[in-house]
C-alpha positions in Angstrom: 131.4 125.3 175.5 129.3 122.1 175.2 131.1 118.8 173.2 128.1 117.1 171.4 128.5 113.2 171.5 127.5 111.1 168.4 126.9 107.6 168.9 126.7 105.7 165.7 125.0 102.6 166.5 126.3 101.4 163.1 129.8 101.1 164.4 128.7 99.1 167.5 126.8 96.5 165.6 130.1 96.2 162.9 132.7 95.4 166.1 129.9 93.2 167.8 130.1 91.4 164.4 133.3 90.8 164.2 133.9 89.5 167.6 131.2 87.1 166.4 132.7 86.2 163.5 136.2 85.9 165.0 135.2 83.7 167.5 133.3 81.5 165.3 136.8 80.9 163.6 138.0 80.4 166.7 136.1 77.8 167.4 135.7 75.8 164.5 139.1 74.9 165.0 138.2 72.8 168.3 137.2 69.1 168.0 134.4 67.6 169.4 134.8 65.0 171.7 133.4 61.4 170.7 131.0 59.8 172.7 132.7 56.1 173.0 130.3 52.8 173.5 129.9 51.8 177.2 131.9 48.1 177.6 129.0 45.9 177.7 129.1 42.3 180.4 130.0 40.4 177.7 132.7 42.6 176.6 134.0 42.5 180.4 133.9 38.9 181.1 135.9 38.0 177.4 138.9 40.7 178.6 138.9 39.2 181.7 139.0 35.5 180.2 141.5 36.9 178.0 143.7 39.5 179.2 146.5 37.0 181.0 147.1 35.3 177.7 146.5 36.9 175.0 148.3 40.4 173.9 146.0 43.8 174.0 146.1 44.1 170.1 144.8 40.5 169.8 141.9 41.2 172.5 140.9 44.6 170.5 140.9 42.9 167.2 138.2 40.3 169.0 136.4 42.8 170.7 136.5 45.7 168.1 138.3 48.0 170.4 140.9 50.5 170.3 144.2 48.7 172.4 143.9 52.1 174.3 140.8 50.8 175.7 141.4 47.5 176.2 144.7 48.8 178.2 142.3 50.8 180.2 139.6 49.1 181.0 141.9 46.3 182.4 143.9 48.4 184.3 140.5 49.5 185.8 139.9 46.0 186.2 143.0 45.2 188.1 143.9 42.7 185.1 147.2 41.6 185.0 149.3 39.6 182.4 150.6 35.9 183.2 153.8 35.7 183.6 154.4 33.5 180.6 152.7 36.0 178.6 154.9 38.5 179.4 158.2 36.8 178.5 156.2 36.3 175.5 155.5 40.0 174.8 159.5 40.8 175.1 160.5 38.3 172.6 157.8 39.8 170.4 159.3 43.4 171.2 162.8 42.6 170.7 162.1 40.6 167.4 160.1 43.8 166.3 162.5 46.0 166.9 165.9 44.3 166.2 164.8 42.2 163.0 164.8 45.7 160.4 167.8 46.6 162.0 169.4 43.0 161.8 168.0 43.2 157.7 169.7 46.5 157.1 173.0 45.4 158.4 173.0 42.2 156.3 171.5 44.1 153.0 174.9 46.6 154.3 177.1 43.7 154.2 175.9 42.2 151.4 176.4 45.4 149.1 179.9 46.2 150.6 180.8 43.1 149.9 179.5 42.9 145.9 181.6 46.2 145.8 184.9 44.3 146.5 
């Protein structure tokens, strides 16, 4: 008794085409890296003219960077902040966060109080 095999080459080239088309899918979905700008000397020698006295959003605004990369490159640097800039910095921080809050509990006040 012989068993006679049929290939059907057909079949082979549909499932080879859907793997293709399934990992095309796949991979759409996947974002290309961006290729960021090199820092150029000039670049370098304004952060480090800059980076103990002014805050990382002000030095990206002036160089057109993200913070992220001004944060970066100076730690790469070995830039620090003064220590005048850095009191600074928490005042800013505190005021930023505590000033909506201090709003919201007077706006609070202020409507409990029209109520009575």
């Amino acid at each position: 008794m012989s068993i006679e095999v049929y290939h059907d080459k057909n079949a082979d080239f549909a499932e080879k085409e859907l793997k293709l088309q399934k990992t095309v899918k796949k991979n759409a979905n996947v974002k290309v890296a961006q290729v960021r700008p090199r820092w150029t000397s000039e670049e370098v020698a304004l952060l480090k003219r800059l980076y103990r006295t002014h805050s990382n959003a002000e030095i990206a605004e002036i160089i057109g960077r993200k913070v992220s990369s001004v944060v970066f490159k100076g730690h790469r640097l070995g830039l620090s902040k003064g220590a005048r800039r850095l009191k600074e910095m928490g005042q800013e921080n505190i005021s930023r966060r505590w000033e909506p809050l201090k709003a919201a509990a007077a706006d609070k006040k202020s409507s409990t109080a029209a109520k009575k």
